[in-house]
N, C-alpha and C positions, 0 to 999 in steps of 0.2 A: 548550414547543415540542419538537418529534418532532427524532429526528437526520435523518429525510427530507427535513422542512422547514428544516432548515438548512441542507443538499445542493442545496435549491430557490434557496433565497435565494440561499446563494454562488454558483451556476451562471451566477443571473440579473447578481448585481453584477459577476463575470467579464466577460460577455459585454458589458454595459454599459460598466466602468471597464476591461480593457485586463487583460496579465497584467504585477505588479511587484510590486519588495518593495512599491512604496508602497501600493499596490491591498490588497496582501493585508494590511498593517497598520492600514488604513480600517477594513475588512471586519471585523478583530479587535475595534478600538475601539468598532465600534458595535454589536459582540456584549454586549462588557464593559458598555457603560453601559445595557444591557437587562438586567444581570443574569443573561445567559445563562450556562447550569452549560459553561466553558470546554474543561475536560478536552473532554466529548462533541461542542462544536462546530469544535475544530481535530480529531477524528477523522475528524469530516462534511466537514470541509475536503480533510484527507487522502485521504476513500474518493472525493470528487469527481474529485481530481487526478488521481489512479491513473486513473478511468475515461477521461479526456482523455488520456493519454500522452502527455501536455503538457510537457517536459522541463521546461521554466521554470517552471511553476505548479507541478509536482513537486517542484518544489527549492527555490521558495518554502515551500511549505507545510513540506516535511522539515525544512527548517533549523528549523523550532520544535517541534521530535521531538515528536511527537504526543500520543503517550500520555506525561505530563508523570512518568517513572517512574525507576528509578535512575540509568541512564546520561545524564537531564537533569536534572531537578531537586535527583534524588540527587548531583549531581555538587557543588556548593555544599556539601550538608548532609554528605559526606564528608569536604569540605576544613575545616570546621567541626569535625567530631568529632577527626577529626585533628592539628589546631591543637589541638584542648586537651588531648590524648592526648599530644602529644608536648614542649609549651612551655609547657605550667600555665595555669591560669583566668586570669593580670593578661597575660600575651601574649592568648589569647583574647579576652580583652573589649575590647584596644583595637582589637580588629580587627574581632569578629563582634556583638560585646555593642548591642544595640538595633536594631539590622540589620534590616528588612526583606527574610526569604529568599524566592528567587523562588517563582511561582506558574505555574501555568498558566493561561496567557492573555498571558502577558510576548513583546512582538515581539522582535525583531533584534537593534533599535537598545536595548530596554532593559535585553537580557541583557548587550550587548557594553562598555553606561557600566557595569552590576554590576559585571561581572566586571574593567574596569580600575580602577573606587574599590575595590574589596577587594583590589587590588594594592597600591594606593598605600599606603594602610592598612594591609597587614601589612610592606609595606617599611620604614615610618614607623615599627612596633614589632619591627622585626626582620630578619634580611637575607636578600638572594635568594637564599644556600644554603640556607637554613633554608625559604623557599616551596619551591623550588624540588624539596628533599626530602618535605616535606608536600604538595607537589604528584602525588610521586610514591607515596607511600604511600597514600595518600587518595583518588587516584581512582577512580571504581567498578569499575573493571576488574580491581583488583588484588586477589588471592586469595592463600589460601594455602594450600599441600602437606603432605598426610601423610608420612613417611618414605618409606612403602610404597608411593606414587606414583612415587615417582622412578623411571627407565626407564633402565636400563643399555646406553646407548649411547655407540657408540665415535665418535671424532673422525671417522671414514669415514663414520659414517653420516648425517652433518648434510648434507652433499652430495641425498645420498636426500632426504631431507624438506623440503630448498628444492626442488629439483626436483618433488618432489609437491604441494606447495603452490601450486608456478607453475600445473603444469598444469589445476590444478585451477581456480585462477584467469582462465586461457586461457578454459577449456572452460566456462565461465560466461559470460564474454564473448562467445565463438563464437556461444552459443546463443543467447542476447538480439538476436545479430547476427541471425540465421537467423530467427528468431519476429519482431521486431519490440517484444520487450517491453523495457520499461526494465529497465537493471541497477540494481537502488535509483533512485534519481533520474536517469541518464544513459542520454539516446540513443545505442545504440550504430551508428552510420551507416557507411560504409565507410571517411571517413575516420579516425574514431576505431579500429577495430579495426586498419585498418593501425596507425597510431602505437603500440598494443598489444603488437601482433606483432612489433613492434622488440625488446621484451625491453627497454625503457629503464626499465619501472614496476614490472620484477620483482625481490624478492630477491635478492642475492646474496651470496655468504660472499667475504673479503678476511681471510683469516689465521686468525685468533681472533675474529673479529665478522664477525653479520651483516648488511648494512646493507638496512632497508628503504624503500625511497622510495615515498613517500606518493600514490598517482595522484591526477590532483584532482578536485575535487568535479563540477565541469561538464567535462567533458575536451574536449568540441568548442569549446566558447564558449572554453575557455584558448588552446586549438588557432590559433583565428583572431584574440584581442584582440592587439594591436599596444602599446596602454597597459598599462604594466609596474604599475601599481597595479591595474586590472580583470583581469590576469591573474591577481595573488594573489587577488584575491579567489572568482576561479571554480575557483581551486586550493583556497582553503578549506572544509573539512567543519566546523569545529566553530561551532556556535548560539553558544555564549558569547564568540567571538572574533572570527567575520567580517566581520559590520557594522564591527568596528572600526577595519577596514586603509583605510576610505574616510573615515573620521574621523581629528582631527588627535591624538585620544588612541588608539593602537593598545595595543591586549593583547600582552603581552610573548610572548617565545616559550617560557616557563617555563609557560606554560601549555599546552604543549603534551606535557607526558608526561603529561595524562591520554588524547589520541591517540594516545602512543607505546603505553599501558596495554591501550588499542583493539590495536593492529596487532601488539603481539607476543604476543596471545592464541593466537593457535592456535600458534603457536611452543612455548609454554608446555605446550601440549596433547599436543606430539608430544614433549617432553621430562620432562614431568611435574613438574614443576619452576617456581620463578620464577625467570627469568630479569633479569640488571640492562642497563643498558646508560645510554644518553644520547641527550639533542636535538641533533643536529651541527648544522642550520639549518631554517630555520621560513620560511613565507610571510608571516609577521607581521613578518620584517625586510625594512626596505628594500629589502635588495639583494640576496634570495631569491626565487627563482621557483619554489622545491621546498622541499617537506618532507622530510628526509634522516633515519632513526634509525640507532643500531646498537646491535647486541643484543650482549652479549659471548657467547658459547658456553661454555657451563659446561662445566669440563675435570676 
């Protein structure tokens, strides 16, 4: 089967079943039991949704990142390498040893029971400092610097580069506002760019660290849900965790510095440098309605 004809098919099962997680999980299932090559028909999935500027069906489809490559699949098989890189083969194997690692073709709901039994698991041989550092080393985000990287900058100039990051930020917004096109997965409608334009989603420096708060994943649908569990969840971005905040097994928030890994990249870029810092609060707890980091600022 062509990737057109599976552009065909999903269009048609769309228009027929409705647009939801549950929909788009069907749709997968009875890819999978055809033996369909998966990678190419959540691509087909993806080039569908795009053409719809269907926020929902967008962000359906996103949350199983498409092309199944480092920063999804790779994201497991790093916490894996690192587990044994950093705790020896007898912590490894009670954790990773016979393990079914994910694949492309895996929904929501299957990445999000993974990703909390390999919690449980390595809690069971080891403790949440110990993930919580291999959480941090291990994620694909994280790189590392030559000497000759490093960028001589002074305490003043960190000001400059939230400030440029914001606006840069902004003016991506703005623009998607002005076009019509999605920002990644998010419509950006008038009321989403106001709530923007507050500067509540941006960077800022407090001393010695910089805190970044996490905009969320669906910003209009957070905007207007009133139920404080559907709001975290249209706050979440990450495939491995979200499904889970609607289940009675949530993914902890230790899984969220490979996010952090995500969001202090360009930070890193304008510094040259790896930067450390911490998860202050997650949408994965209860009583969080934001993702809060902070970066410490290398002095």
């Amino acid at each position: 089967m062509t990737k057109s004809q599976v552009i065909n098919e999903f269009e048609l099962f769309v228009k027929e079943n409705g647009v939801s997680t549950e929909t788009v999980n069907q749709f997968i299932h009875q890819k999978k039991s055809e033996n369909a090559d998966m990678v190419m028909t959540i691509n087909a999935m993806k080039e569908y949704a795009n053409s719809t500027h269907d926020e929902l069906l967008v962000s359906e489809v996103f949350i199983l990142m498409t092309e199944f490559n480092e920063w999804c699949g790779g994201t497991m098989k790093h916490l894996s390498d690192t587990t044994r890189k950093m705790y020896g083969d007898d912590i490894w194997e009670k954790i990773f040893k016979d393990v079914q690692m994910p694949e492309a073709g895996w929904t929501a709901d299957e990445m999000s029971e993974f990703t909390y039994n390999i919690e449980k698991k390595y809690l069971a041989a080891s403790t949440r400092e110990n993930y919580e550092c291999a959480q941090k080393k291990g994620n694909p985000f994280a790189r590392a610097f030559k000497e000759s990287d490093k960028k001589n900058l002074t305490i003043d100039d960190v000001d400059g580069i939230i400030d440029t990051l914001n606006t840069k930020f902004l003016s991506a917004l703005k623009q998607c506002h002005k076009s019509g096109e999605l920002f990644f997965n998010q419509k950006i409608d008038d009321a989403v760019i106001k709530e923007y334009e507050t500067g509540k989603w941006f960077m800022r420096r407090e001393d010695t660290k910089i805190i970044l708060t996490k905009n969320p994943y669906m910003m209009g649908k957070y905007l207007t849900e009133t139920d404080n569990k559907m709001k975290r969840y249209y706050a979440c971005h990450c495939p491995w965790a979200r499904q889970s905040i609607l289940k009675d097994k949530t993914v902890s928030k230790s899984f969220c510095y490979c996010s952090f890994g995500h969001d202090k990249y360009e930070l890193e870029s304008a510094f040259g440098r790896q930067l450390d810092g911490r998860v202050v609060c997650s949408v994965l707890e209860e009583d969080s309605l934001q993702c809060i980091f902070e970066v410490d600022i290398p002095l």
